[in-house]
C-alpha positions as CSV (number, residue, x, y, z in Angstrom):
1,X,94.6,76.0,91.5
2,X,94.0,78.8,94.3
3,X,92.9,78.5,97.6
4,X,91.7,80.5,100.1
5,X,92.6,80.8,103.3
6,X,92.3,82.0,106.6
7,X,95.9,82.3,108.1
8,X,95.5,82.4,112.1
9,X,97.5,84.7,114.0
10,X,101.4,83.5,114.9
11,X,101.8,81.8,111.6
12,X,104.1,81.6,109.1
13,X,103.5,82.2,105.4
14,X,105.4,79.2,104.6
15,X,105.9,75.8,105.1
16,X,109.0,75.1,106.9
17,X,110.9,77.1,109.6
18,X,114.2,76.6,110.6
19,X,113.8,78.4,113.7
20,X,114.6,76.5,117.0
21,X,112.2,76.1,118.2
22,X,110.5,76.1,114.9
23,X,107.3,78.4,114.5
24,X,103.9,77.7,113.3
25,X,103.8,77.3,109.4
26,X,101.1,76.8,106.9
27,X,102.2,72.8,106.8
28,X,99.5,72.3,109.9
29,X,96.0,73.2,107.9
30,X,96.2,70.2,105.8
31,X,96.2,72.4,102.4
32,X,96.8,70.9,99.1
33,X,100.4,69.7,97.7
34,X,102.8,72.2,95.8
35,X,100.8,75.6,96.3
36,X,102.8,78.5,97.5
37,X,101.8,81.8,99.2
38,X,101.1,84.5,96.6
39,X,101.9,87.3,98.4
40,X,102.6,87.7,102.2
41,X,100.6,88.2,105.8
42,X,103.1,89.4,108.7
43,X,103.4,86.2,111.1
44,X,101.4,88.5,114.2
45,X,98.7,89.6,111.6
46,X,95.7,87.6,110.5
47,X,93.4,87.0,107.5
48,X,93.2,86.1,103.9
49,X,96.1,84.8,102.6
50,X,95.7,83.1,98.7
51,X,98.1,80.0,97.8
52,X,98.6,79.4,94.3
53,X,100.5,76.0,92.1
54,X,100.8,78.5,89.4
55,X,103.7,80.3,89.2
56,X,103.1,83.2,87.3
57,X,100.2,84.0,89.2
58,X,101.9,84.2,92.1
59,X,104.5,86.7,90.4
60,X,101.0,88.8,89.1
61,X,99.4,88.8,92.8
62,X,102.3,90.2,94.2
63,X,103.5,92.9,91.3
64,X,102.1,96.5,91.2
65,X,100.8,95.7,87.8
66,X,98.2,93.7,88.6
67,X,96.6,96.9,91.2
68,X,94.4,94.3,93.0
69,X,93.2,96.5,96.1
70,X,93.7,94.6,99.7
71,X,91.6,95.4,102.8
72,X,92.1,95.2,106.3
73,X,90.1,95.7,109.6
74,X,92.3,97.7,111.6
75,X,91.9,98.0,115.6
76,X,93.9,100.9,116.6
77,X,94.4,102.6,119.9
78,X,93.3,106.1,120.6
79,X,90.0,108.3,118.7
80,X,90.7,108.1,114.9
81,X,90.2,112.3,114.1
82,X,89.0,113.5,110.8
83,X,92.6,114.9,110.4
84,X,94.4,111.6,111.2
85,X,91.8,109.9,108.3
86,X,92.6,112.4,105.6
87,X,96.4,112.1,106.3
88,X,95.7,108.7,105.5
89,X,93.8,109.0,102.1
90,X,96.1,111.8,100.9
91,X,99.4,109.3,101.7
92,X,102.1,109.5,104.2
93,X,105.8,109.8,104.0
94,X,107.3,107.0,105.6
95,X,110.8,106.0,105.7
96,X,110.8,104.0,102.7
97,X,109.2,106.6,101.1
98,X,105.8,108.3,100.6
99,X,103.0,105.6,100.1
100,X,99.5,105.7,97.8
101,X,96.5,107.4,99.0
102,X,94.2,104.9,101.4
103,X,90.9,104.6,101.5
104,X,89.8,104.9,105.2
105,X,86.7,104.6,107.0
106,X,85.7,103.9,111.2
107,X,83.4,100.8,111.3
108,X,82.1,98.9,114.0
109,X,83.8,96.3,115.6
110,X,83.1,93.5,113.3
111,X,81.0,91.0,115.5
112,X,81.9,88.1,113.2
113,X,85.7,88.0,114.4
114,X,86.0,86.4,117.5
115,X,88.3,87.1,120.2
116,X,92.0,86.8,118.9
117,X,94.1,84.2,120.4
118,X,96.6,85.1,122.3
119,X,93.9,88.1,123.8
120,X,94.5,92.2,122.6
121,X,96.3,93.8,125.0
122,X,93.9,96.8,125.4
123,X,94.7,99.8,128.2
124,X,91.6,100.7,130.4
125,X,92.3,104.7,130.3
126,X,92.8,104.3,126.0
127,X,90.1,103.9,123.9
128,X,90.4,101.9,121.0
129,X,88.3,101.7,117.4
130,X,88.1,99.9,114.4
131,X,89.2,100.9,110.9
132,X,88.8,99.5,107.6
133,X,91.5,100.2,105.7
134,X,92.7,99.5,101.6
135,X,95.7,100.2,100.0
136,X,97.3,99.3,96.7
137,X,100.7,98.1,97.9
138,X,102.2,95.9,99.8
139,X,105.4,97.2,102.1
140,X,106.7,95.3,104.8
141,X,104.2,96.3,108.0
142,X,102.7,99.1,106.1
143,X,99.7,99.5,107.3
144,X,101.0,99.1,110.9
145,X,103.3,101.8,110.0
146,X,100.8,104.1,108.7
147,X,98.3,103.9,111.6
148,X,101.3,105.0,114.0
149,X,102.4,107.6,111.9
150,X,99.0,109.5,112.4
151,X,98.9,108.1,116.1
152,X,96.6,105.2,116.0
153,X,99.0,101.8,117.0
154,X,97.8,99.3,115.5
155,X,96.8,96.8,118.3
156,X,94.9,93.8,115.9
157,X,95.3,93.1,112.2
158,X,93.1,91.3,109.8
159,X,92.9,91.0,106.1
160,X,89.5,91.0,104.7
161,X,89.7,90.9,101.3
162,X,92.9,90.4,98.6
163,X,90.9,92.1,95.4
164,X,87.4,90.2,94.2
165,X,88.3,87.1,97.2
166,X,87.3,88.1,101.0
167,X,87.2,85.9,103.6
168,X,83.8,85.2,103.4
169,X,82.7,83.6,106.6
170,X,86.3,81.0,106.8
171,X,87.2,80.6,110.3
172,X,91.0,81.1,111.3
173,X,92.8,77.8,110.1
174,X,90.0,76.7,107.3
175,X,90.4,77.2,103.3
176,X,88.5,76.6,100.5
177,X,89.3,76.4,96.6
178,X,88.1,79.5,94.8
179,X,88.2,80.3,90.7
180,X,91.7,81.5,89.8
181,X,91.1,85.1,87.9
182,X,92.0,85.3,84.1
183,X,95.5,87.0,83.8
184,X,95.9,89.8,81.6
185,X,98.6,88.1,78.5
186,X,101.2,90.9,79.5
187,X,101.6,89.3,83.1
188,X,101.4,86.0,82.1
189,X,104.3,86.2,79.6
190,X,106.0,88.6,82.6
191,X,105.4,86.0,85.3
192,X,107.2,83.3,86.8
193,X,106.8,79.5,85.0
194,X,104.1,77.0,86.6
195,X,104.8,75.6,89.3
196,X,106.2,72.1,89.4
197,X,103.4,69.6,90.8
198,X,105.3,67.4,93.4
199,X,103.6,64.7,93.3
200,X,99.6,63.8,92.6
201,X,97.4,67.1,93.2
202,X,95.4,67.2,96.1
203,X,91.2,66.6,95.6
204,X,90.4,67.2,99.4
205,X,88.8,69.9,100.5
206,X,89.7,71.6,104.3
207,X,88.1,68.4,105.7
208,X,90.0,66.1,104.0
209,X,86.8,64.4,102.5
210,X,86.2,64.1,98.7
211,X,86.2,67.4,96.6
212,X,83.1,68.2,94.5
213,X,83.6,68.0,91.2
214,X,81.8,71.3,91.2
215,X,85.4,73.0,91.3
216,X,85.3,72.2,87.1
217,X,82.4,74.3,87.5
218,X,84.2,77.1,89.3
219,X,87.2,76.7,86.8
220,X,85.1,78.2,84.2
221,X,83.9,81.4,85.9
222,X,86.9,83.9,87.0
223,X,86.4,85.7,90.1
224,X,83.6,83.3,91.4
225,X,84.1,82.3,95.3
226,X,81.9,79.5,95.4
227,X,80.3,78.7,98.4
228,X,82.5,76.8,101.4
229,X,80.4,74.0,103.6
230,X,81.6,72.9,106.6
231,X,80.8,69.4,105.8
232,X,83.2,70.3,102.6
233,X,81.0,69.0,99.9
């Protein structure tokens, strides 16, 4: 199984948190039994985030083997200049070391994202712009740490897409079951074992009704993000 989903902002990539008080988890979106993140999302950063019951996929998502490319919209503070975009293809030293070239581009602020909850803090006499912005690893805060490096703060962060899965019109806190890709026999026999199921699987879909039994369907076909209703059939 792998699931899609839309982590909100101020949520943890887990399911527990020991915190007093405790802090937002994933254990609030009603997503099926025994999957685990595959691969993290800061806790003030927003987005795609895929959930896995199978271990060694989870191991694969997260290696450098696997060179799935993740994408983020990126609003910055300040005019993104032509020099501060090539420093970014070409790679930056940071101080865990120098990173991969990016691939950078300005966009438009993407009018399907609605305002972020709690609000940007945004400076009247600053301009701010919008990035889109993919990289082939996964530091801790990297790409916050590259934007300020070429003196764009990072002020909102969303993942689009985690290789051939986007978002694809999920609101914050809704998920949908997508196709799990076909794993390459050298990271399969590298991975972690399958998860343990604890207890029955889940069938529900986001909205807790019945899931279609077109998810055999999707099973068959890598890669394929089928189609998420609202009504969840």
């Amino acid at each position: 199984m792998l699931v899609a989903f839309h982590k909100p902002m101020n949520v943890l990539c887990q399911f527990t948190d020991r915190g007093v008080p405790p802090r937002p988890t994933l254990a609030g979106y009603g997503l099926p039994k025994a999957v685990y993140a595959a691969g993290r999302l800061d806790f003030d950063s927003e987005g795609l985030l895929l959930l896995t019951d199978d271990g060694a996929l989870v191991a694969a998502i997260g290696s450098p083997k696997f060179d799935w490319p993740k994408t983020y919209l990126v609003q910055v503070e300040g005019t993104p200049t032509e020099d501060a975009l090539q420093r970014l293809r070409g790679g930056l030293v940071l101080n865990d070391g120098p990173t991969k070239p990016a691939e950078v581009a300005v966009v438009d602020a993407p009018s399907w994202l609605p305002p972020r909850d709690p609000p940007v803090r945004v400076r009247q006499t600053v301009p701010d712009a919008w990035l889109r912005l993919t990289i082939r690893e996964g530091r801790n805060r990297q790409v916050r740490r590259m934007t300020a490096a070429v003196g764009l703060p990072t002020l909102r962060l969303v993942r689009e897409a985690i290789g051939p899965y986007t978002l694809d019109g999920l609101a914050a806190g809704q998920w949908r079951e997508v196709a799990a890709p076909e794993l390459p026999a050298r990271l399969r026999r590298s991975g972690a074992p399958r998860a343990a199921t604890h207890g029955a699987r889940s069938t529900s879909t986001a909205e807790g009704r019945p899931a279609s039994s077109s998810r055999q369907d999707a099973a068959a076909r890598p890669g394929l993000i089928r189609p998420w209703k609202r009504d969840g059939r």
